[in-house]
N, C-alpha and C positions, 0 to 999 in steps of 0.2 A: 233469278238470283242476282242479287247486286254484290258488285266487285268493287272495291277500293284501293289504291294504290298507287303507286307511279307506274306509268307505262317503262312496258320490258325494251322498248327500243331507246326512249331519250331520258330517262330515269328521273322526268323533273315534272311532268304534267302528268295529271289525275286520269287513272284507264279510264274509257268510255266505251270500248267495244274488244269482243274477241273473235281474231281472224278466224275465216270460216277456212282455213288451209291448217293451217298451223297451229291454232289456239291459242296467239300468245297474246296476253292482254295489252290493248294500246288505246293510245290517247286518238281526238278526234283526227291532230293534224298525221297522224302517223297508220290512219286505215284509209282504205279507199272504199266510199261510201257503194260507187257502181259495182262490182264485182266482190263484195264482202270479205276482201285479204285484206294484209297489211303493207304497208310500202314494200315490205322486203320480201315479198310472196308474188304482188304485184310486180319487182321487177324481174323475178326470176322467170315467171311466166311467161311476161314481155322477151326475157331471151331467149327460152327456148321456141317461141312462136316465131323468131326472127331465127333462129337455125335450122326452121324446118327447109324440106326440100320444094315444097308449093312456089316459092319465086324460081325457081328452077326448071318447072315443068315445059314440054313444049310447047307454042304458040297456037292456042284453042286448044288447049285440056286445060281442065281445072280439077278432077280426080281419077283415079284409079279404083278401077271395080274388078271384084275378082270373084 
């Protein structure tokens, strides 16, 4: 299906793609091609991967099995 419009993030350039998080249609500079989001999917992701508790673990563990 082809989609036309201004992208839902910068409201000036033509969509080109819809994030695979969210579905909101966006231009090229505004998805990231490696992980199929949109900038603002990508950095929300980026935050919570940086809140987890993995840098925190003790020195030689890298997970938890239960």
């Amino acid at each position: 299906m082809s989609v036309s419009g201004p992208c839902e993030i910068c409201t000036v350039r033509e969509v080109r793609h819809t994030c695979n998080r969210c579905a909101m249609l966006v231009c090229d500079r505004h998805y990231n091609d490696e992980i199929g989001y949109c900038v603002e999917c990508t950095a929300e992701v980026g935050r919570v991967r940086e809140g987890t508790d993995e840098d925190n673990l003790p020195d030689g563990v890298d997970t938890y099995r239960f």
